[in-house]
Biopython code that builds the backbone (N, CA, C, O; Angstrom):
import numpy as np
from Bio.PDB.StructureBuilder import StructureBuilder

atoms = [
    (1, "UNK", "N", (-7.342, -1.655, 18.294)),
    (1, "UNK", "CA", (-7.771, -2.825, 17.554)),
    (1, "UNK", "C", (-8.076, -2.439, 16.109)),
    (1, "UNK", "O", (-8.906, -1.532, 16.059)),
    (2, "UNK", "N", (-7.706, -2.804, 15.084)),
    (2, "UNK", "CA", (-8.299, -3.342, 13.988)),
    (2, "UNK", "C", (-9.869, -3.096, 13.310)),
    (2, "UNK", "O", (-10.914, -3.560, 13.766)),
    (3, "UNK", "N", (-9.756, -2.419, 12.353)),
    (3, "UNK", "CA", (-10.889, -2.339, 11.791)),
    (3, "UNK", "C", (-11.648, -3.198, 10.808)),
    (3, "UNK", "O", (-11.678, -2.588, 9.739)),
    (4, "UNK", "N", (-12.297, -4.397, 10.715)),
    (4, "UNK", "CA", (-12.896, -5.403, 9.688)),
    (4, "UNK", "C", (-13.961, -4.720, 8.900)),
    (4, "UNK", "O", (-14.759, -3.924, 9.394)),
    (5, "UNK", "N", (-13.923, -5.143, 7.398)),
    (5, "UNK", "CA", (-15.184, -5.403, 7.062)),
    (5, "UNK", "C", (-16.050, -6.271, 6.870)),
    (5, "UNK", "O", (-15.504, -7.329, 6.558)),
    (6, "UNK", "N", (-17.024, -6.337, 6.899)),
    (6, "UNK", "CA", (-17.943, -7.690, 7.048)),
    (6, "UNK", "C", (-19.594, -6.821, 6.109)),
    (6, "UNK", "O", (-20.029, -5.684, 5.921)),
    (7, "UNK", "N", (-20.068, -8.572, 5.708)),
    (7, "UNK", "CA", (-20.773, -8.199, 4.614)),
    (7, "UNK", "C", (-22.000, -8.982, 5.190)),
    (7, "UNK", "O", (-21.774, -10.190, 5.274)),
    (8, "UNK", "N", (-23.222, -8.600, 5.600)),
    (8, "UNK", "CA", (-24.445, -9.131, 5.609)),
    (8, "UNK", "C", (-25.458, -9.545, 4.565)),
    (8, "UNK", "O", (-25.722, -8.799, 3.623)),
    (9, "UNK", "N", (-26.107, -10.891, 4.744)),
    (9, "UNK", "CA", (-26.621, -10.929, 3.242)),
    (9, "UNK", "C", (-28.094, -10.099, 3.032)),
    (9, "UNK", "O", (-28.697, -9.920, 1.974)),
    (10, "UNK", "N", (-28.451, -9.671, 4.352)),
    (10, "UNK", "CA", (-29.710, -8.671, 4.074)),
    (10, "UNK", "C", (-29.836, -7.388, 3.921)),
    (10, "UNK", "O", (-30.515, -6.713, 3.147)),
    (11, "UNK", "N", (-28.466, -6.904, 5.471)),
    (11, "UNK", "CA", (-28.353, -5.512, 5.526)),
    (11, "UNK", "C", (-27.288, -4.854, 4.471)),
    (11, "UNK", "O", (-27.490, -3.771, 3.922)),
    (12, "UNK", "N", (-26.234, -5.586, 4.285)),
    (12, "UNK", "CA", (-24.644, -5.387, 3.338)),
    (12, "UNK", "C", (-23.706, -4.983, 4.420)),
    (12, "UNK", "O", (-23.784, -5.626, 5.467)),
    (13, "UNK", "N", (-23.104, -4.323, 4.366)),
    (13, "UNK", "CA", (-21.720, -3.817, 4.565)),
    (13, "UNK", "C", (-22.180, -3.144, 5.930)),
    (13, "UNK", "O", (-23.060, -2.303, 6.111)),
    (14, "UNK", "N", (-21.047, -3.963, 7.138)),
    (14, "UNK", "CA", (-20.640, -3.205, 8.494)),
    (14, "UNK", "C", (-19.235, -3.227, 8.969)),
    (14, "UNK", "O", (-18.548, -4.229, 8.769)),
    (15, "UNK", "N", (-18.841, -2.364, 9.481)),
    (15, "UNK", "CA", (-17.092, -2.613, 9.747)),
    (15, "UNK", "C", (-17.171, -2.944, 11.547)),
    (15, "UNK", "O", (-18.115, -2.375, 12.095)),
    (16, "UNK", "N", (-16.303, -3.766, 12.431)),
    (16, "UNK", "CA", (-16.092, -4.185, 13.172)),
    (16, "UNK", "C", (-14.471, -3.672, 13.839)),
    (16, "UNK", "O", (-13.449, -3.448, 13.190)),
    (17, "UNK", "N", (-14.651, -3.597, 15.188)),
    (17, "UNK", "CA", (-13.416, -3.980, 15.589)),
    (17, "UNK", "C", (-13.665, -4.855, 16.438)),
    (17, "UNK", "O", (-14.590, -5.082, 17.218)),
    (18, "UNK", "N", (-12.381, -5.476, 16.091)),
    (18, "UNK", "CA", (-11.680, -7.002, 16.605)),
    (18, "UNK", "C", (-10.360, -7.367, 16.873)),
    (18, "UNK", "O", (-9.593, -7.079, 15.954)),
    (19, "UNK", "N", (-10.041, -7.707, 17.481)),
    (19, "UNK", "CA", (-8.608, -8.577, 17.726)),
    (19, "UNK", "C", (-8.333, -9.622, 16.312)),
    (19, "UNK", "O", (-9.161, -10.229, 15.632)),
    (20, "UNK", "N", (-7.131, -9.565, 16.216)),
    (20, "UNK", "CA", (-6.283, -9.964, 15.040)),
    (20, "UNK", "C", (-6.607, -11.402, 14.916)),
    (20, "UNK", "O", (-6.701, -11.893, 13.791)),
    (21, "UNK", "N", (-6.825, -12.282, 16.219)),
    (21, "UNK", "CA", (-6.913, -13.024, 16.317)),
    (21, "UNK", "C", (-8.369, -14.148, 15.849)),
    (21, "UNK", "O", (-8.343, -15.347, 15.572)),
    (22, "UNK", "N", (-9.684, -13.073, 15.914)),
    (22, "UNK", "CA", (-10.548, -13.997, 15.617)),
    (22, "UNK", "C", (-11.407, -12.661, 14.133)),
    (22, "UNK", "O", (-12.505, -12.108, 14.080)),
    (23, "UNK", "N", (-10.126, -12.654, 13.150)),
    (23, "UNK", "CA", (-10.349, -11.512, 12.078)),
    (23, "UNK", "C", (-11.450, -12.267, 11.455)),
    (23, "UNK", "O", (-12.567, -11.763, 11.335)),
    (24, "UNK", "N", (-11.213, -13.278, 11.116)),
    (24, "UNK", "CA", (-11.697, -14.182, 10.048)),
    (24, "UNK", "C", (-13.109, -15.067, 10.373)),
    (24, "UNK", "O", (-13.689, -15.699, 9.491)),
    (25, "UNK", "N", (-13.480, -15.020, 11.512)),
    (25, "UNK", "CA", (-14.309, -15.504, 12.297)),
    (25, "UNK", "C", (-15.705, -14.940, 11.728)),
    (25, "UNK", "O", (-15.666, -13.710, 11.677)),
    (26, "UNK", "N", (-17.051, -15.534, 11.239)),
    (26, "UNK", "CA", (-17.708, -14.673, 11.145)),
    (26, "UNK", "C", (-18.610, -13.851, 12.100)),
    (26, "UNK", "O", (-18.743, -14.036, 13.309)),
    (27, "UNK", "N", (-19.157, -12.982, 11.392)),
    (27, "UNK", "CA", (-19.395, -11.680, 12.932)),
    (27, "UNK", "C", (-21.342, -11.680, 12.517)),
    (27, "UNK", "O", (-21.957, -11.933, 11.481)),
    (28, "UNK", "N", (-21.825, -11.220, 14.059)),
    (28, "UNK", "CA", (-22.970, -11.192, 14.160)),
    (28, "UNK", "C", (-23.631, -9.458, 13.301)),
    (28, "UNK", "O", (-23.015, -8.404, 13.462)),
    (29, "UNK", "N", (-24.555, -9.526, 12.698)),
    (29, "UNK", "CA", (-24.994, -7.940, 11.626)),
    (29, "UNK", "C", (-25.519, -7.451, 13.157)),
    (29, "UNK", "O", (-26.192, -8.101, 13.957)),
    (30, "UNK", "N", (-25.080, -6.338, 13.265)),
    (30, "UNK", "CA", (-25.446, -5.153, 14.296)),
    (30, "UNK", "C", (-26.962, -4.842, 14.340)),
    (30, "UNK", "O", (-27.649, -4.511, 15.307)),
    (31, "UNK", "N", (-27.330, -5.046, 12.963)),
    (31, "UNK", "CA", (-28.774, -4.699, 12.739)),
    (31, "UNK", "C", (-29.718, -5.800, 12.901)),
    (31, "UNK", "O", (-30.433, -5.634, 13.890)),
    (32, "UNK", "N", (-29.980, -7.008, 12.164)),
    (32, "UNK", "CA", (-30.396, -7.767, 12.104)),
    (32, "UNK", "C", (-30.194, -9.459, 12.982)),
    (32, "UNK", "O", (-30.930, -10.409, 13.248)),
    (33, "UNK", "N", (-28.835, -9.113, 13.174)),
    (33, "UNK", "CA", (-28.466, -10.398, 13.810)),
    (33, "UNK", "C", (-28.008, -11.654, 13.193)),
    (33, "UNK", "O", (-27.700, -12.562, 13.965)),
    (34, "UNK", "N", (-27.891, -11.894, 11.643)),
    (34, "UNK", "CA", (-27.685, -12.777, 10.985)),
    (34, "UNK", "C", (-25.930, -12.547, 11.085)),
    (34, "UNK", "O", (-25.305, -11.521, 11.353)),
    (35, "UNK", "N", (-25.310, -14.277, 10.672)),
    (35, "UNK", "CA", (-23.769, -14.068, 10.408)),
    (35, "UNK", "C", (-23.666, -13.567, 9.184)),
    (35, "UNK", "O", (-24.281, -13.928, 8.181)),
    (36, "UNK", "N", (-22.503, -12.334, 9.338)),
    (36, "UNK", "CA", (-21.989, -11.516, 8.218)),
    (36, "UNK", "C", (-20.711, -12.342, 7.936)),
    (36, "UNK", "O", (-20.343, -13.186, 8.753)),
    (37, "UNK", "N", (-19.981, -12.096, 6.711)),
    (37, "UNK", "CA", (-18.899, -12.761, 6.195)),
    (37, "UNK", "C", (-18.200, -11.809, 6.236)),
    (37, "UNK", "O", (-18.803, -10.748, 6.399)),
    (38, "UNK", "N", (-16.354, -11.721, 6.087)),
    (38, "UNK", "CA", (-15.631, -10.786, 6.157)),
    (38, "UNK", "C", (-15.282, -10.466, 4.992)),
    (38, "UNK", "O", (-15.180, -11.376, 4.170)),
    (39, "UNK", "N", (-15.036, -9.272, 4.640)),
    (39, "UNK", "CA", (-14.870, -8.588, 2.916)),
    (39, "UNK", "C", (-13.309, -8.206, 3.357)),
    (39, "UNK", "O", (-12.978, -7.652, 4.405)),
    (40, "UNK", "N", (-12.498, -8.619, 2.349)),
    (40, "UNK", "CA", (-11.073, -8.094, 2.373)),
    (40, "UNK", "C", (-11.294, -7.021, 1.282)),
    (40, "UNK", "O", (-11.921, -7.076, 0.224)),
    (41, "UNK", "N", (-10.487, -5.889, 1.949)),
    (41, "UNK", "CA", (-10.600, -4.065, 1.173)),
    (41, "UNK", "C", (-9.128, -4.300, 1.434)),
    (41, "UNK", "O", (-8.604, -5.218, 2.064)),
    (42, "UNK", "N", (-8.418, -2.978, 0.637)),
    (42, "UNK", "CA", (-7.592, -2.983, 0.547)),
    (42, "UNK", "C", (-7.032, -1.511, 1.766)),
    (42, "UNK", "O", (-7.869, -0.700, 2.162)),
    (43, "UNK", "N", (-5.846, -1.443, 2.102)),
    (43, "UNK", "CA", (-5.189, -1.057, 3.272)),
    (43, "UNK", "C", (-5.661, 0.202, 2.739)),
    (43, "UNK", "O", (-5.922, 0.592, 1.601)),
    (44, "UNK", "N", (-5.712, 1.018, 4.530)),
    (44, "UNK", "CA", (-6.259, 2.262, 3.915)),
    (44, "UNK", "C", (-4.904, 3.197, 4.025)),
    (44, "UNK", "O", (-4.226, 3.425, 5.027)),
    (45, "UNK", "N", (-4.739, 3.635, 2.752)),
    (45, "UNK", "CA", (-3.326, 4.317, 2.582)),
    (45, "UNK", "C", (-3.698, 5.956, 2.222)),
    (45, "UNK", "O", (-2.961, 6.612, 1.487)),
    (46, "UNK", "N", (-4.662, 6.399, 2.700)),
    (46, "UNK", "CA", (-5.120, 7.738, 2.679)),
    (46, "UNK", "C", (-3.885, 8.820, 3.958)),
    (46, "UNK", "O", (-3.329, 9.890, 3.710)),
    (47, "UNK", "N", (-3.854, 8.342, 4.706)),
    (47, "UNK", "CA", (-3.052, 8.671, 5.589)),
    (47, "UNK", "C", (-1.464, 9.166, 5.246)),
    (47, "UNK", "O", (-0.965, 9.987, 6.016)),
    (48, "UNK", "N", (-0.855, 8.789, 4.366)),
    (48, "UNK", "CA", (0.340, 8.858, 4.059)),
    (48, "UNK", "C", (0.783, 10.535, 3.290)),
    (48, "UNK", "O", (0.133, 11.349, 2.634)),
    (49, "UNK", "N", (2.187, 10.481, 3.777)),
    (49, "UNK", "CA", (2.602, 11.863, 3.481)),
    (49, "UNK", "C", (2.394, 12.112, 2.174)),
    (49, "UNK", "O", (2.226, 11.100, 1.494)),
    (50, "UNK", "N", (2.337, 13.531, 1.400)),
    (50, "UNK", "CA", (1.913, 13.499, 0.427)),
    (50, "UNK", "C", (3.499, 13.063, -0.835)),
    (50, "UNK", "O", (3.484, 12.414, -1.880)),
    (51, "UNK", "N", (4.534, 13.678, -0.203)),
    (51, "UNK", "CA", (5.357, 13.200, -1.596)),
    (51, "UNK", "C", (5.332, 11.925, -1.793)),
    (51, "UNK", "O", (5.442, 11.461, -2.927)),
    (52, "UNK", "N", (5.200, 11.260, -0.842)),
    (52, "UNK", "CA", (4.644, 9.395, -0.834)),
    (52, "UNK", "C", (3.540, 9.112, -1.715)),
    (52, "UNK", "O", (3.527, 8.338, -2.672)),
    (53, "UNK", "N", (2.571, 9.875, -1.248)),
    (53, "UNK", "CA", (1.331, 9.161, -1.988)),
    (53, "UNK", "C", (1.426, 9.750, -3.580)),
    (53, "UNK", "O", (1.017, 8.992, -4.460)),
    (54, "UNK", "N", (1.956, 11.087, -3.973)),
    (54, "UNK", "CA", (2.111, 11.291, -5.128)),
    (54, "UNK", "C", (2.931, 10.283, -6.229)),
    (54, "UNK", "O", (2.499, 9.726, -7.239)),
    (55, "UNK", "N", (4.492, 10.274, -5.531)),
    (55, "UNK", "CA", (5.201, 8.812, -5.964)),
    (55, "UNK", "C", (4.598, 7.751, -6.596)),
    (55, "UNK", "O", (4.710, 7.351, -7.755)),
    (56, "UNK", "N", (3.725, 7.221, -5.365)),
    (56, "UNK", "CA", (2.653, 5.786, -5.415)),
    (56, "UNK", "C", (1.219, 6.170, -6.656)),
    (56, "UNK", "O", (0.584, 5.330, -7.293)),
    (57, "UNK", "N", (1.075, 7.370, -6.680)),
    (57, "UNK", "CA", (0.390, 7.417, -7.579)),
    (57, "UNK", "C", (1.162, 7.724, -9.120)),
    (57, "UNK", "O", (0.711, 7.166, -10.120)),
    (58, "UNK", "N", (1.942, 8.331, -9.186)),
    (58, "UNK", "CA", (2.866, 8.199, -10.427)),
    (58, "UNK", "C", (3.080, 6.584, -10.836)),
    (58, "UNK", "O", (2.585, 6.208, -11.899)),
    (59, "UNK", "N", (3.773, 5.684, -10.046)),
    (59, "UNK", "CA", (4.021, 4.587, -10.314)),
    (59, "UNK", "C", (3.003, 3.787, -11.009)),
    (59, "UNK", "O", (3.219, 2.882, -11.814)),
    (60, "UNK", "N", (1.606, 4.330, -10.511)),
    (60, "UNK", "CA", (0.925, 3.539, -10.866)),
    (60, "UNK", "C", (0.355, 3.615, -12.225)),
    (60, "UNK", "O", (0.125, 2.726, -13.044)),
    (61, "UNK", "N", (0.166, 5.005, -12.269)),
    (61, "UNK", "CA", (0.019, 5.850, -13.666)),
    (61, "UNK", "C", (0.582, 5.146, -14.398)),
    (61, "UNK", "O", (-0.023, 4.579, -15.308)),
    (62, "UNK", "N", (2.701, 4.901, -14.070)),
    (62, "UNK", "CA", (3.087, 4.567, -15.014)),
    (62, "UNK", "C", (2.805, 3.527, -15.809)),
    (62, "UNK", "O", (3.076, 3.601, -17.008)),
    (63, "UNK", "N", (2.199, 2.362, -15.252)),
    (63, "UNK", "CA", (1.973, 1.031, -15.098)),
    (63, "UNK", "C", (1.247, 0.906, -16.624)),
    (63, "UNK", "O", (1.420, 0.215, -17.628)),
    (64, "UNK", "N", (0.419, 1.886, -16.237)),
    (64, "UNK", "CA", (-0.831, 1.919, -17.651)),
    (64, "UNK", "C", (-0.581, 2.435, -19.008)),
    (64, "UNK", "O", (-0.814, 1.791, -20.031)),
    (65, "UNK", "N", (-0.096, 3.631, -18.969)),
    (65, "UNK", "CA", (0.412, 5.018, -19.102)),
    (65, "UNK", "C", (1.371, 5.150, -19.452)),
    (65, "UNK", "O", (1.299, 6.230, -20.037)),
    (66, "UNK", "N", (2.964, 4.585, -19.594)),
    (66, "UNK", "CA", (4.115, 5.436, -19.406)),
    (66, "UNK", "C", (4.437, 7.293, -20.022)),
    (66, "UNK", "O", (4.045, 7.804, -21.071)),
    (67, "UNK", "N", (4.864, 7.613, -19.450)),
    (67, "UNK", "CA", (5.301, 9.096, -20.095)),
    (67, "UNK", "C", (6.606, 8.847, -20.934)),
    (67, "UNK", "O", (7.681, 8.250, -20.877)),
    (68, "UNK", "N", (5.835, 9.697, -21.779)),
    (68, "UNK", "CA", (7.454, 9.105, -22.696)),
    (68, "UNK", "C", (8.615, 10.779, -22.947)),
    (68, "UNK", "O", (8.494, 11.682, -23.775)),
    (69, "UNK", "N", (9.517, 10.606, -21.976)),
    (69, "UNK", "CA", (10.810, 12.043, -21.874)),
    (69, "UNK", "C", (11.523, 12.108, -23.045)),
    (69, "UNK", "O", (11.893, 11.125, -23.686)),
    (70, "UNK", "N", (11.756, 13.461, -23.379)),
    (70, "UNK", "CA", (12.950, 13.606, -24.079)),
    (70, "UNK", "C", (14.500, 13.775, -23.935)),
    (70, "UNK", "O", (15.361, 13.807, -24.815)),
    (71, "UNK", "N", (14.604, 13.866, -22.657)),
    (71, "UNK", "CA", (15.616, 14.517, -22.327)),
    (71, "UNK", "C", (15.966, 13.655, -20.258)),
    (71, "UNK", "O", (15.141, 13.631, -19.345)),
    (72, "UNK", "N", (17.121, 13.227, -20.235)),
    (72, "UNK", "CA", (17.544, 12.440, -19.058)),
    (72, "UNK", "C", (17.140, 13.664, -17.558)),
    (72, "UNK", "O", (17.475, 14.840, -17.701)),
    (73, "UNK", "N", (16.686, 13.382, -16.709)),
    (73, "UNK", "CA", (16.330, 13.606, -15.674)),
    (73, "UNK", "C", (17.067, 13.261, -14.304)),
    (73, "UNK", "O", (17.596, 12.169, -14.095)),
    (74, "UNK", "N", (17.046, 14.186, -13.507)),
    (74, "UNK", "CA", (17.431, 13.484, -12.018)),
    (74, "UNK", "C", (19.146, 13.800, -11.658)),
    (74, "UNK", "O", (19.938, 14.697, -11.945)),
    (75, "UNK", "N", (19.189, 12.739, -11.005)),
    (75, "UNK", "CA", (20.998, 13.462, -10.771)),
    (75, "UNK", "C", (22.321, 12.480, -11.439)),
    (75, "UNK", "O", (22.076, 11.285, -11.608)),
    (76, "UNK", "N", (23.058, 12.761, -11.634)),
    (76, "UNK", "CA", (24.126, 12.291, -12.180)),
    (76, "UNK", "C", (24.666, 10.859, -11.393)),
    (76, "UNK", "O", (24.850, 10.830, -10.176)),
    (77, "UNK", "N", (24.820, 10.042, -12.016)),
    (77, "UNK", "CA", (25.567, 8.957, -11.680)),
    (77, "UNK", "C", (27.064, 8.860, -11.237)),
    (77, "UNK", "O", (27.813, 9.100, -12.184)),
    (78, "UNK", "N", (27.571, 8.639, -10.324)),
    (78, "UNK", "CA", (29.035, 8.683, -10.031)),
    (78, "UNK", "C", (29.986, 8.198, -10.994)),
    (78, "UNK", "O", (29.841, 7.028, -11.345)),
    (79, "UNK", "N", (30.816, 8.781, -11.431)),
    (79, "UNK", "CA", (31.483, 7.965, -12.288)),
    (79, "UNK", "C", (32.865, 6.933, -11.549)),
    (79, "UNK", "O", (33.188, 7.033, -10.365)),
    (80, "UNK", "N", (33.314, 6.293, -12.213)),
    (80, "UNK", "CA", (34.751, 5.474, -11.884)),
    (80, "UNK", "C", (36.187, 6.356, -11.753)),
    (80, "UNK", "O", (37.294, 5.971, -11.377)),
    (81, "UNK", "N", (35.800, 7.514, -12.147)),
    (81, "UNK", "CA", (36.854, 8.433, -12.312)),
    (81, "UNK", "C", (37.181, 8.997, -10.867)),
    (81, "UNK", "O", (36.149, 9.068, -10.200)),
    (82, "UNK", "N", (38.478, 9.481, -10.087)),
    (82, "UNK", "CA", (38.647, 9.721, -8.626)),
    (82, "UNK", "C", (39.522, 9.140, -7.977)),
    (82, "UNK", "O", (40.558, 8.644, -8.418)),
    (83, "UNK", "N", (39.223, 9.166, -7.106)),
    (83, "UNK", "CA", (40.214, 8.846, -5.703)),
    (83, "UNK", "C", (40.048, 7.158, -6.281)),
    (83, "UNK", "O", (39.648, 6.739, -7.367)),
    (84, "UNK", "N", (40.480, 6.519, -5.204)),
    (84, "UNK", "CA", (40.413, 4.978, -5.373)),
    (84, "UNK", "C", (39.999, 4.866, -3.866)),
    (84, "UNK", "O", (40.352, 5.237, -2.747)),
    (85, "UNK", "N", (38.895, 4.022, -4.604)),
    (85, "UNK", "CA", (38.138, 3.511, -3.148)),
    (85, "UNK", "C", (39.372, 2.704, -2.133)),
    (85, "UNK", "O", (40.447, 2.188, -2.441)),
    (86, "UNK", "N", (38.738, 2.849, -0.932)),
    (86, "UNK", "CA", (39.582, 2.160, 0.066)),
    (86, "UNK", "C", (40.098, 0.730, 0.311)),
    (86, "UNK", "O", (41.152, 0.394, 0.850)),
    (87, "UNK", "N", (39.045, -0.097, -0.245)),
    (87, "UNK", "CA", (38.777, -1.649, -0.517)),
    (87, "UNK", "C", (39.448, -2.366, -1.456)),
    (87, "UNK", "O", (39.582, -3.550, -1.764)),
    (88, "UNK", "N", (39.970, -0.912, -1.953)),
    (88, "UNK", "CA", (41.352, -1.440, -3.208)),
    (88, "UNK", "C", (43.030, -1.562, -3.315)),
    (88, "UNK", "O", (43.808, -0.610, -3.259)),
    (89, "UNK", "N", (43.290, -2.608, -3.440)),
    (89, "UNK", "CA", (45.035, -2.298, -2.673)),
    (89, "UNK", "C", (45.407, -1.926, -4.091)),
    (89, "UNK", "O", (44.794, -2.152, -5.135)),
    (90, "UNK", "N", (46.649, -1.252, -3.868)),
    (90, "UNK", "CA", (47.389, -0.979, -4.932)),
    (90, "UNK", "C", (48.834, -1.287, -4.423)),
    (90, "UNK", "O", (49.136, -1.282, -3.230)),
    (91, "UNK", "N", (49.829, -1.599, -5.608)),
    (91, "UNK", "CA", (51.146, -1.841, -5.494)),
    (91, "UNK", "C", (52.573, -0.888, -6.031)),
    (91, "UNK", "O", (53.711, -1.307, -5.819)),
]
sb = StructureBuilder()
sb.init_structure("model")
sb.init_model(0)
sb.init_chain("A")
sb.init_seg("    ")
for serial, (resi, resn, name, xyz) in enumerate(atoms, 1):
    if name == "N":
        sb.init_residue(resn, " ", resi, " ")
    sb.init_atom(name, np.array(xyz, "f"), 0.0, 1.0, " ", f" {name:<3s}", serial, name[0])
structure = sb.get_structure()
């Protein structure tokens, strides 16, 4: 099941599990007993492989940030030059 957060207005912050189904529902404070409201956080993406999360963090960098290169990077583009694709009739 699913991990919620939920926000109490005396105690603050408790996380829940729940079924998908009643996410949104509000939940009773563990401590006190008053209804807590549900806090949307964002997905927890700690888990992910690292050339992934590096990527995702570059991208984001870039967002703000760009790096500015001197020089073209990465691998070469195919050119038109070659065989002739198959999808092509010739006469």
């Amino acid at each position: 099941m699913p991990i919620y957060a939920f926000s109490c207005p005396d105690c603050g912050g408790f996380d829940l599990h729940r079924r998908a189904a009643i996410a949104a529902a509000p939940a009773q404070c563990p401590s006190c007993g008053l209804a807590g409201r549900r806090v949307f956080t964002p997905p927890g993406l700690a888990h992910l492989a690292k050339p992934l999360r590096g990527a995702l963090d570059l991208e984001e960098k870039s967002a703000h940030a760009p790096t500015v290169v001197s020089e073209k990077r990465g691998r070469r583009m195919p050119h038109a030059h070659g065989p002739t694709p198959p999808w092509v009739l010739s006469h």
